[in-house]
PDB file of N, CA, C and O in Angstrom:
ATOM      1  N   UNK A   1      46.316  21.543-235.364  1.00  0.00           N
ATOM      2  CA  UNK A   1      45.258  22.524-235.552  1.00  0.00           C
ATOM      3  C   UNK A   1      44.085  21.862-236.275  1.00  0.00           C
ATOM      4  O   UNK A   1      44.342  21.046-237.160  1.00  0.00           O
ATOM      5  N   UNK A   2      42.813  22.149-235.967  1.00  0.00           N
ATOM      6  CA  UNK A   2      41.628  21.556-236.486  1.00  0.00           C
ATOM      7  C   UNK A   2      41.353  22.191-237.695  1.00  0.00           C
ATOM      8  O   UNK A   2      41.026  23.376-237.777  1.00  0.00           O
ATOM      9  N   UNK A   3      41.499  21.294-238.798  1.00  0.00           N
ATOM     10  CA  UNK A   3      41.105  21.647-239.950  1.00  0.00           C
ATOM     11  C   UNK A   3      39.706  22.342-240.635  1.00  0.00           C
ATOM     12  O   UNK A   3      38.723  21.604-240.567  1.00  0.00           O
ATOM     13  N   UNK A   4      39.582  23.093-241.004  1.00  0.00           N
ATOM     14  CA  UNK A   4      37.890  23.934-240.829  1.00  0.00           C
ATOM     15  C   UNK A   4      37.211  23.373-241.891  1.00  0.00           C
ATOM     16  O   UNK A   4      37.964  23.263-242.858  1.00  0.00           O
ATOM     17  N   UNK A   5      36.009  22.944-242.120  1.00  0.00           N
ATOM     18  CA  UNK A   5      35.013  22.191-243.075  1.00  0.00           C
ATOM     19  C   UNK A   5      34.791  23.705-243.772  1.00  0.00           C
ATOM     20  O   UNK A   5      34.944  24.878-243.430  1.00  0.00           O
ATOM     21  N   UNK A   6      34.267  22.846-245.146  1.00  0.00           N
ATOM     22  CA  UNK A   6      33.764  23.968-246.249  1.00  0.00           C
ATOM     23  C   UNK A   6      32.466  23.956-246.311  1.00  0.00           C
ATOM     24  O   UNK A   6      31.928  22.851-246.246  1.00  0.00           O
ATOM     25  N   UNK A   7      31.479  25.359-246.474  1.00  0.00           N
ATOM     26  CA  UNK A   7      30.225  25.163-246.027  1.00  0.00           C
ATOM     27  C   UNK A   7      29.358  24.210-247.177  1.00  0.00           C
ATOM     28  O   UNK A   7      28.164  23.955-247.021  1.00  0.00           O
ATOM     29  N   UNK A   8      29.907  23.883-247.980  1.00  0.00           N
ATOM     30  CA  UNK A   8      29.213  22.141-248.428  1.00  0.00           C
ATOM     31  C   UNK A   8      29.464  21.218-247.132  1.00  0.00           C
ATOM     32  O   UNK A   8      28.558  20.600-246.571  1.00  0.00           O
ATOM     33  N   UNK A   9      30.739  21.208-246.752  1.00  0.00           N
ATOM     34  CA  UNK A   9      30.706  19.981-245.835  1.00  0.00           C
ATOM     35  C   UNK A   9      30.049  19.959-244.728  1.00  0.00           C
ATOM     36  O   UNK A   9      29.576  18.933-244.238  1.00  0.00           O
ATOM     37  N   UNK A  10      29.929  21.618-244.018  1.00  0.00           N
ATOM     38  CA  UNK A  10      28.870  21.876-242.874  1.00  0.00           C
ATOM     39  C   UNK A  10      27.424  21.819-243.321  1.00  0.00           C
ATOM     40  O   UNK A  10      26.494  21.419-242.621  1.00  0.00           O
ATOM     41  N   UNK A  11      27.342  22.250-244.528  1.00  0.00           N
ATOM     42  CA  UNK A  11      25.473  21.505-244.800  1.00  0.00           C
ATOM     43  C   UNK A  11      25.420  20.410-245.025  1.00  0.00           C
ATOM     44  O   UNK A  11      24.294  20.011-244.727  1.00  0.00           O
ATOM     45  N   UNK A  12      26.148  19.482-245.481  1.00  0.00           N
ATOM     46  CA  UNK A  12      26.066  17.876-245.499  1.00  0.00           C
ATOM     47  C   UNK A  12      25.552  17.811-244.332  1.00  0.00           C
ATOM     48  O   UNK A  12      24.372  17.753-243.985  1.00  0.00           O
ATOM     49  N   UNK A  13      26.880  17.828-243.508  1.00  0.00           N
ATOM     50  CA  UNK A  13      26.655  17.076-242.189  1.00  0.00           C
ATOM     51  C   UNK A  13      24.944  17.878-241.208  1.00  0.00           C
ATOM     52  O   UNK A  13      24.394  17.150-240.383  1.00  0.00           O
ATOM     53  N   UNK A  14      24.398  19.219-241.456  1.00  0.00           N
ATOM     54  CA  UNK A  14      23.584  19.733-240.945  1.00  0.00           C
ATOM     55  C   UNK A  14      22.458  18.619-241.522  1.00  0.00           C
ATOM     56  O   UNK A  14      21.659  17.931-240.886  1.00  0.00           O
ATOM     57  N   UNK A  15      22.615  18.675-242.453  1.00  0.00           N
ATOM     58  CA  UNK A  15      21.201  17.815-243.132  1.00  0.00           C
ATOM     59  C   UNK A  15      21.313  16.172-243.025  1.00  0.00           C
ATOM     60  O   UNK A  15      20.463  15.377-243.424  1.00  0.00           O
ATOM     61  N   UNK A  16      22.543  15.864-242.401  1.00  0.00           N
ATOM     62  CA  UNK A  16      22.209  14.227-242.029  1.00  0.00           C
ATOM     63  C   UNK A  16      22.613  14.066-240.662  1.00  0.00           C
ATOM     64  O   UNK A  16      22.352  12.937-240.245  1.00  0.00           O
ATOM     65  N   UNK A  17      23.208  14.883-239.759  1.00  0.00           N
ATOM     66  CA  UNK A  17      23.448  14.323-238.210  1.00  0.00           C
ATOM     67  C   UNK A  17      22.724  15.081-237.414  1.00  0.00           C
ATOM     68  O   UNK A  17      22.362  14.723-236.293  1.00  0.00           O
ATOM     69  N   UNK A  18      22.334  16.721-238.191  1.00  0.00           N
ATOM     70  CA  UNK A  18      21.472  17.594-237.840  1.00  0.00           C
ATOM     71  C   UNK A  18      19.987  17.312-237.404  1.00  0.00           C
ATOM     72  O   UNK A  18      19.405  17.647-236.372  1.00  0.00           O
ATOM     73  N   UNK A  19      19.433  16.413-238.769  1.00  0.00           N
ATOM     74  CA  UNK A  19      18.637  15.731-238.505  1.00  0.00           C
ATOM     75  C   UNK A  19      17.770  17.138-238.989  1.00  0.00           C
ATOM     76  O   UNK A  19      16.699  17.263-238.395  1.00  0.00           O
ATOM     77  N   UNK A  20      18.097  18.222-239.999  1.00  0.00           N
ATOM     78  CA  UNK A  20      17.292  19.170-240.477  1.00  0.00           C
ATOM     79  C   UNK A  20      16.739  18.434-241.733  1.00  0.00           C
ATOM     80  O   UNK A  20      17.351  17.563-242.352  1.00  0.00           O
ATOM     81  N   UNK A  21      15.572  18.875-242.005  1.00  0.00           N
ATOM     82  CA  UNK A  21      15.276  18.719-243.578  1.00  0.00           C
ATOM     83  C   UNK A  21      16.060  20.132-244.494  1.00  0.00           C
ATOM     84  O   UNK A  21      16.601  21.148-244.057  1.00  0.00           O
ATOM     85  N   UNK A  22      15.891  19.783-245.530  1.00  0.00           N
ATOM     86  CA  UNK A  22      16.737  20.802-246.727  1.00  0.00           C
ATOM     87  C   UNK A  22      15.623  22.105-246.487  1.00  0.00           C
ATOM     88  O   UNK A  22      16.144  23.206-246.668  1.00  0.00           O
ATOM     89  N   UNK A  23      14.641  22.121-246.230  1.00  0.00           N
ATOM     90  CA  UNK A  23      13.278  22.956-246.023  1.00  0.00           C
ATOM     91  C   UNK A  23      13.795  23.539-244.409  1.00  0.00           C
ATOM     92  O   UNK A  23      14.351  24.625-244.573  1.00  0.00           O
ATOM     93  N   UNK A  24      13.783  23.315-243.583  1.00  0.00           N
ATOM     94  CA  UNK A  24      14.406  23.775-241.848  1.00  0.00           C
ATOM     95  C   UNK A  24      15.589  24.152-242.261  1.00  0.00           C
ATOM     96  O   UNK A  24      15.776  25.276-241.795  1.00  0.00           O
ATOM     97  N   UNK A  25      16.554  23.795-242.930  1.00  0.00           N
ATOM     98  CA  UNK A  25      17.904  24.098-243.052  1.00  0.00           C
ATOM     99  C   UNK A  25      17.891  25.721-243.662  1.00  0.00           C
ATOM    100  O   UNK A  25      18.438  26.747-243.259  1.00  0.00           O
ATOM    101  N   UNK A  26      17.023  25.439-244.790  1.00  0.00           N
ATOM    102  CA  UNK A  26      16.967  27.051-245.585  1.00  0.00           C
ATOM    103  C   UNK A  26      16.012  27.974-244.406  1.00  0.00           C
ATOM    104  O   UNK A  26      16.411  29.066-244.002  1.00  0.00           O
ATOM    105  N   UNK A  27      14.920  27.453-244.014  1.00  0.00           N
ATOM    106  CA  UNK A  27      14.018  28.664-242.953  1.00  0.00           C
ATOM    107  C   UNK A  27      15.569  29.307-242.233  1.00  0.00           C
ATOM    108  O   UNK A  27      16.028  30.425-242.466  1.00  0.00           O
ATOM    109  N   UNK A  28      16.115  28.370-241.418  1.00  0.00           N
ATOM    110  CA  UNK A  28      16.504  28.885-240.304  1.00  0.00           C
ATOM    111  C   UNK A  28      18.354  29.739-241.123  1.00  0.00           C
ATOM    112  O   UNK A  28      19.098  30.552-240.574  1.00  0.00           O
ATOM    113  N   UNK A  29      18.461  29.242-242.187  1.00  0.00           N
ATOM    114  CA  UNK A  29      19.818  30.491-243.264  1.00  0.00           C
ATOM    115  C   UNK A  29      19.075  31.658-243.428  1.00  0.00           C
ATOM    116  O   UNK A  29      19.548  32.793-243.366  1.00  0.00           O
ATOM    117  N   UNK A  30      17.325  31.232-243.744  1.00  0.00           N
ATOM    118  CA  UNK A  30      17.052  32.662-244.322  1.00  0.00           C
ATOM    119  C   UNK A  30      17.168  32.834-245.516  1.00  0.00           C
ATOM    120  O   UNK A  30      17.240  33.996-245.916  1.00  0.00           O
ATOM    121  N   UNK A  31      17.238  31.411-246.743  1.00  0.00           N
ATOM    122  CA  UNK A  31      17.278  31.469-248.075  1.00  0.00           C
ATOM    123  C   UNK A  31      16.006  30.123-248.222  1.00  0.00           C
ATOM    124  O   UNK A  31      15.460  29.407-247.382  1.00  0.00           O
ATOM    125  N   UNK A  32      15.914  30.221-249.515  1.00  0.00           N
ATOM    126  CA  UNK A  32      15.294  29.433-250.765  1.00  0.00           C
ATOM    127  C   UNK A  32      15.593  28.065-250.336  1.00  0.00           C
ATOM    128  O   UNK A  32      16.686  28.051-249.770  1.00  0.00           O
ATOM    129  N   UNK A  33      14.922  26.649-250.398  1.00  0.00           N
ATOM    130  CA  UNK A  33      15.723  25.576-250.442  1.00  0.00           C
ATOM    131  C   UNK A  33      16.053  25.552-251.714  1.00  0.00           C
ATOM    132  O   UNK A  33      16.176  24.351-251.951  1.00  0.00           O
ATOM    133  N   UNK A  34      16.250  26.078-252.583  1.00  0.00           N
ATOM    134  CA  UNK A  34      16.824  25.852-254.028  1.00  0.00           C
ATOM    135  C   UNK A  34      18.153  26.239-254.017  1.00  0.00           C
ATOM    136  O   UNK A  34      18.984  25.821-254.822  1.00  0.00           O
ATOM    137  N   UNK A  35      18.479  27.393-252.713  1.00  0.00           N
ATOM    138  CA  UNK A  35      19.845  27.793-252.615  1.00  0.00           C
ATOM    139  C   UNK A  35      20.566  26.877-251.769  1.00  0.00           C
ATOM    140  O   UNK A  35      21.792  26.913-251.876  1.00  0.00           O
ATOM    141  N   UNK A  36      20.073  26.083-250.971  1.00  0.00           N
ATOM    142  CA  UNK A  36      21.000  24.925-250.322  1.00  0.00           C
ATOM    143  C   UNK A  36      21.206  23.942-251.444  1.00  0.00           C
ATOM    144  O   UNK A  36      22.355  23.516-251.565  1.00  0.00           O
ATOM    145  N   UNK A  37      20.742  23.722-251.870  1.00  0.00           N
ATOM    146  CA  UNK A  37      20.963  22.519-253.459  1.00  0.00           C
ATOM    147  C   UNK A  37      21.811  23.518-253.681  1.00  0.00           C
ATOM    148  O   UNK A  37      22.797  23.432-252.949  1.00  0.00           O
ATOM    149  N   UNK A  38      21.823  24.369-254.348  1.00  0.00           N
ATOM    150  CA  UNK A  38      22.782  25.119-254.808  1.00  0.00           C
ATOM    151  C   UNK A  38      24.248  25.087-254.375  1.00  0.00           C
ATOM    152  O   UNK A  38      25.217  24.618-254.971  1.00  0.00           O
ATOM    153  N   UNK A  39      24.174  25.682-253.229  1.00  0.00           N
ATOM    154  CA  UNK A  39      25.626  25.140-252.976  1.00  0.00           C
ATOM    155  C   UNK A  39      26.060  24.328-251.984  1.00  0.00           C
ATOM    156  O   UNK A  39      26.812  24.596-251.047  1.00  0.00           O
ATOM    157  N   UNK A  40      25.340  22.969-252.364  1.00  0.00           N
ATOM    158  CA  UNK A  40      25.550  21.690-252.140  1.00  0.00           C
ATOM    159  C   UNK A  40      26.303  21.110-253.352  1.00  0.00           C
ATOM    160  O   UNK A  40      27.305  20.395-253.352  1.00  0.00           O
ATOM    161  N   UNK A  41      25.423  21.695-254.614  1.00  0.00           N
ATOM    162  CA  UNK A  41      26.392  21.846-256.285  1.00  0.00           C
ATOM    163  C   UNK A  41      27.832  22.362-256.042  1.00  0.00           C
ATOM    164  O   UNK A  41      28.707  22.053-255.232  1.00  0.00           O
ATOM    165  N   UNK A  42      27.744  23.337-257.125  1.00  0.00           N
ATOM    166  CA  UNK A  42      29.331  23.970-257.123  1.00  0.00           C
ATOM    167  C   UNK A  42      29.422  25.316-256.526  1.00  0.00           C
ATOM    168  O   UNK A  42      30.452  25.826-256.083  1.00  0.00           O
ATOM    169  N   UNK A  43      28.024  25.941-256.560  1.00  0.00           N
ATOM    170  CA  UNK A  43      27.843  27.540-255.936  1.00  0.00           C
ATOM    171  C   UNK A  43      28.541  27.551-254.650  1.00  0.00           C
ATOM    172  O   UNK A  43      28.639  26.495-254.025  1.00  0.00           O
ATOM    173  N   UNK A  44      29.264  29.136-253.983  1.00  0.00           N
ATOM    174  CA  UNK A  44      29.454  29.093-252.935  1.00  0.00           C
ATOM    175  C   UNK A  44      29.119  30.000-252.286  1.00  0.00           C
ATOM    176  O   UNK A  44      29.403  31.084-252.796  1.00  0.00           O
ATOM    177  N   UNK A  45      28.400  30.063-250.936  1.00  0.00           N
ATOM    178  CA  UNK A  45      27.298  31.089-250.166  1.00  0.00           C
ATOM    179  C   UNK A  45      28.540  32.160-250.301  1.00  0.00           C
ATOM    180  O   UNK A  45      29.749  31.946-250.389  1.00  0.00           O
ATOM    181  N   UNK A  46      27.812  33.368-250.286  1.00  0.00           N
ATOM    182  CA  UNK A  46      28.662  35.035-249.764  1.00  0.00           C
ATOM    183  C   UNK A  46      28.632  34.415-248.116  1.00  0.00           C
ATOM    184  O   UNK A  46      27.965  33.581-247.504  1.00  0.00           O
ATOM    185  N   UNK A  47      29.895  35.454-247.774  1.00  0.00           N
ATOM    186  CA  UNK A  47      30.166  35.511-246.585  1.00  0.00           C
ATOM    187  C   UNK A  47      29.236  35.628-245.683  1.00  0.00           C
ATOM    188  O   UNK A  47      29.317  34.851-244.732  1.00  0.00           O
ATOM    189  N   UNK A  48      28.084  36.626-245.710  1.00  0.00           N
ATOM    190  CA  UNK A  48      27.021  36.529-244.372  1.00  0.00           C
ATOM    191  C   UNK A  48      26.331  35.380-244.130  1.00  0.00           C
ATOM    192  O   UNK A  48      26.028  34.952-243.016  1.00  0.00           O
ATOM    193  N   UNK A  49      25.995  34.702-245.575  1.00  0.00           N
ATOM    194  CA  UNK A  49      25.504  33.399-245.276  1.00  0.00           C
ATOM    195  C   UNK A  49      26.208  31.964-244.803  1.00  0.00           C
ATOM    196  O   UNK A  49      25.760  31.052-244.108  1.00  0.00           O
ATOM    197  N   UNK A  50      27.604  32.152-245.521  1.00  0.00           N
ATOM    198  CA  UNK A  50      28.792  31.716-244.579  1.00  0.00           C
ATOM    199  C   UNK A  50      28.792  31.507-243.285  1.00  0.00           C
ATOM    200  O   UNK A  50      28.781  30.416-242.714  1.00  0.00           O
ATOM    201  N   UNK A  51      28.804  32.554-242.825  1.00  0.00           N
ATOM    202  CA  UNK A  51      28.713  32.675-241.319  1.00  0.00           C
ATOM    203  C   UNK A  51      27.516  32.037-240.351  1.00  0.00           C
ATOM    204  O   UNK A  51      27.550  31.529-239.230  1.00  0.00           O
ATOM    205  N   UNK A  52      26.444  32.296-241.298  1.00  0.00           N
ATOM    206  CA  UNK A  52      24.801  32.299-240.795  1.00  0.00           C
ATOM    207  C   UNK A  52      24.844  30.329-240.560  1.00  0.00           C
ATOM    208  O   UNK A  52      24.188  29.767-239.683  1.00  0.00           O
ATOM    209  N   UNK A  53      25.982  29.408-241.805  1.00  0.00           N
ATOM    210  CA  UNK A  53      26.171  28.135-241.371  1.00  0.00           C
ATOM    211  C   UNK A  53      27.003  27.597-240.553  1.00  0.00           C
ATOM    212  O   UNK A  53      26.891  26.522-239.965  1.00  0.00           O
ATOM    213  N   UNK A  54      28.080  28.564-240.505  1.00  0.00           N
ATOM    214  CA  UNK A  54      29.135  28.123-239.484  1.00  0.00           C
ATOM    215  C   UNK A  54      28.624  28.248-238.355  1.00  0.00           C
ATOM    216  O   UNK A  54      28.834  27.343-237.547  1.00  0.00           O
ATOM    217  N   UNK A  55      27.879  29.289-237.994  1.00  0.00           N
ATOM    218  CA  UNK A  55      26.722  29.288-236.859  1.00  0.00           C
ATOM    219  C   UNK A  55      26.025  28.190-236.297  1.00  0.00           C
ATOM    220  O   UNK A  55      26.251  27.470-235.324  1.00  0.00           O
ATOM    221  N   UNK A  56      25.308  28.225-236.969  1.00  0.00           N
ATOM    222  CA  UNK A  56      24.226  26.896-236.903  1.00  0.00           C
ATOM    223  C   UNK A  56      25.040  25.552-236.956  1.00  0.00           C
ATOM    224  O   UNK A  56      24.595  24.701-236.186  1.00  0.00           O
ATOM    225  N   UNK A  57      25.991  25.224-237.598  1.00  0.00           N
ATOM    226  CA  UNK A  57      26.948  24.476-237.702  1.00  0.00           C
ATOM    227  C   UNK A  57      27.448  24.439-236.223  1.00  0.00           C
ATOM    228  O   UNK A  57      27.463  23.254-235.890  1.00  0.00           O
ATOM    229  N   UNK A  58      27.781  25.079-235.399  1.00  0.00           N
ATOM    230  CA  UNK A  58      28.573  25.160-234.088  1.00  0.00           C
ATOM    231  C   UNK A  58      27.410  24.985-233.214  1.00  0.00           C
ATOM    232  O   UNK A  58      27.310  24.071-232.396  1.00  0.00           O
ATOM    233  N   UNK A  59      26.673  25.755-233.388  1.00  0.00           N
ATOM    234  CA  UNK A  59      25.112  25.366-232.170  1.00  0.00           C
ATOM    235  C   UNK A  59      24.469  23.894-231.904  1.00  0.00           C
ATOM    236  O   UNK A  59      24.079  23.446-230.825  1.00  0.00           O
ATOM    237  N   UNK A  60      24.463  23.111-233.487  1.00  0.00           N
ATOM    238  CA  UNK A  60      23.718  22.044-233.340  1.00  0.00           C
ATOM    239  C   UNK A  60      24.755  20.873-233.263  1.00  0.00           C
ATOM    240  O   UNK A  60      24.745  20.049-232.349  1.00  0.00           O
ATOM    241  N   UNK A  61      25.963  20.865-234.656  1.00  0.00           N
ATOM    242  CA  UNK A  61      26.628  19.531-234.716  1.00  0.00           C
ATOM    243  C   UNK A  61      28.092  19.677-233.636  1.00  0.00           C
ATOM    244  O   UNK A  61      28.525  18.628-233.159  1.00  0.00           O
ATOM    245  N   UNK A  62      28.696  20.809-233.345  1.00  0.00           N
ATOM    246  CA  UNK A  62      29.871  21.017-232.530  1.00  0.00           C
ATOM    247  C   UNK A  62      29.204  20.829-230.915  1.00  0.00           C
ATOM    248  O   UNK A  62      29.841  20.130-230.127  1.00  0.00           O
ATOM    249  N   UNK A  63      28.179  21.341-230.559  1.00  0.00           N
ATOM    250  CA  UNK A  63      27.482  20.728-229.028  1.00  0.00           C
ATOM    251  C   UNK A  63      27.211  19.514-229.069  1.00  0.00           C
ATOM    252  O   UNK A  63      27.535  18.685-228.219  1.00  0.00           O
ATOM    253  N   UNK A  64      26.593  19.320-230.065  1.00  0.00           N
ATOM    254  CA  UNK A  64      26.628  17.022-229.935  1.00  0.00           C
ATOM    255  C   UNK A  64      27.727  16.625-229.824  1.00  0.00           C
ATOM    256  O   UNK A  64      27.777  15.465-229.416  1.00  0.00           O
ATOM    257  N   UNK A  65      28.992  17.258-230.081  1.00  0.00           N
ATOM    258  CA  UNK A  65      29.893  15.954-230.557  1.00  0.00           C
ATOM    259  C   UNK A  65      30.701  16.520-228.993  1.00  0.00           C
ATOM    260  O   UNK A  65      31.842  16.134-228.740  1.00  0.00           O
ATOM    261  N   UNK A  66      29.846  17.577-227.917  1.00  0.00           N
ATOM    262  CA  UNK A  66      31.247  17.852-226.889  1.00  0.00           C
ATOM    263  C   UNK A  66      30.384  16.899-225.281  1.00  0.00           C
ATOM    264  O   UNK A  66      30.996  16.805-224.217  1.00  0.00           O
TER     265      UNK A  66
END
């Protein structure tokens, strides 16, 4: 079974294979770039925003890699 990334590890990878800046990354969540630093730290998004990366997470880095 495929082990599921934690949404630190899906914004890592959004912001370096994504090829988003930390600025595109927050437009397109719909938050602050102060809140991607954030929980890039120790913070961890609520669930809608959760989702809003696992999203974007599956659209941009899960279609490159198929």
């Amino acid at each position: 079974m495929k082990e599921r990334k934690t949404p630190k590890e899906m914004i890592k990878e959004l912001l370096e294979k994504g090829e988003l800046t930390m600025q595109e990354l927050a437009k397109k969540l719909g938050v602050a770039p102060s809140q991607i630093t954030r929980w890039l730290g120790s913070a961890e998004p609520r669930l809608a925003h959760f989702r809003k990366i696992e999203e974007l997470y599956n659209e941009i880095i899960t279609k490159e890699a198929v």
